[in-house]
C-alpha positions as CSV (number, residue, x, y, z in Angstrom):
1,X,0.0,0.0,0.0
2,X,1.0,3.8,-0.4
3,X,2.7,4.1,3.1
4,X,3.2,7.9,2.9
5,X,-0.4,8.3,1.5
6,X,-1.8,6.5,4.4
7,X,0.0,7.7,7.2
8,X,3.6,7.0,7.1
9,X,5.7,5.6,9.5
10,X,3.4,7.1,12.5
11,X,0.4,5.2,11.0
12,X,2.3,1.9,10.6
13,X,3.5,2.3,14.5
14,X,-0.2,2.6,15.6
15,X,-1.2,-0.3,13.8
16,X,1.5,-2.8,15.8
17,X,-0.2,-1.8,18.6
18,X,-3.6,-2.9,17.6
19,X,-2.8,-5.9,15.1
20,X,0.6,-7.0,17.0
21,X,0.9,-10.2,14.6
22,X,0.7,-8.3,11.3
23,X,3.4,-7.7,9.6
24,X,3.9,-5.2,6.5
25,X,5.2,-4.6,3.9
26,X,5.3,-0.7,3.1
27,X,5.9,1.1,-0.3
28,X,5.0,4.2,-1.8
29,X,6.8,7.4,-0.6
30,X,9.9,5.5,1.1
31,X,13.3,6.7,0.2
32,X,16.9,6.4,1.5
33,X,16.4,9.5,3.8
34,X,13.1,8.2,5.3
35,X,14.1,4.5,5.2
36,X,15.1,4.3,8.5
37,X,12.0,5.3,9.9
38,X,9.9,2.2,8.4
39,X,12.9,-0.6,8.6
40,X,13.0,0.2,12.1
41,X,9.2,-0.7,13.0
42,X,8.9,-3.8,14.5
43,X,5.7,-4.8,12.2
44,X,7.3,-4.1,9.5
45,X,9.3,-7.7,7.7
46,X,10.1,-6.0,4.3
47,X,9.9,-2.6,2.2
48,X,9.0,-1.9,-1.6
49,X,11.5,0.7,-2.8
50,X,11.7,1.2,-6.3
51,X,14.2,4.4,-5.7
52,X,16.7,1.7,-4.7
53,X,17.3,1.1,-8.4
54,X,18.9,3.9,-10.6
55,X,16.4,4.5,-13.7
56,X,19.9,5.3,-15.4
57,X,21.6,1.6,-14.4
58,X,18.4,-0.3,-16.0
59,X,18.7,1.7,-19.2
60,X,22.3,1.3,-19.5
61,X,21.7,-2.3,-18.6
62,X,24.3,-1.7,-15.6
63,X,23.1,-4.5,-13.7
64,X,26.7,-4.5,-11.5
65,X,25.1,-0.9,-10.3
66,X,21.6,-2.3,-9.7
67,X,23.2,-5.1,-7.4
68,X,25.6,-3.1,-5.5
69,X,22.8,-0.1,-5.3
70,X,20.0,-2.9,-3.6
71,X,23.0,-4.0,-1.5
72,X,23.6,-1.0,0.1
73,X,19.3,-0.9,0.6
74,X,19.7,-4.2,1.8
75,X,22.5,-3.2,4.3
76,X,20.8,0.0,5.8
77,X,17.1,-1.9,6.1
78,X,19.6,-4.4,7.7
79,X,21.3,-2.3,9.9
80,X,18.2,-0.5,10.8
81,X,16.1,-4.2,12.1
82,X,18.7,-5.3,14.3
């Protein structure tokens, strides 16, 4: 779902506290300067982020950069859940 549209990260807070074994999986709105305030929610398991990829690596067909850009996604969502 839209996570920004709905609410953001405050919204998805709220709902842990009323439906404790749902987990989510955001999208919509997250970036790498707002990542860290979904990844770190305890209902939330995953996150759809297309800005993780670089438009400019999937029309070059740079698919060295796509990997090593989702890695570092990867590391900070990571970092952020532990």
């Amino acid at each position: 779902f839209p996570a920004s549209l709905s609410g953001g990260a405050a919204m998805l807070k709220n709902f842990s506290a009323i439906f404790p074994e749902v987990s989510l999986c955001p999208t919509g709105g997250i970036s790498n300067s707002n990542l860290h305030e979904y990844s770190s929610l305890p209902n939330v398991f995953a996150l759809g982020c297309s800005w993780m990829i670089p438009k400019s690596c999937v029309a070059s067909g740079d698919w060295q950069g796509v990997t090593v850009a989702c890695a570092l996604a990867q590391q900070q969502f990571t970092k952020d859940a532990a």
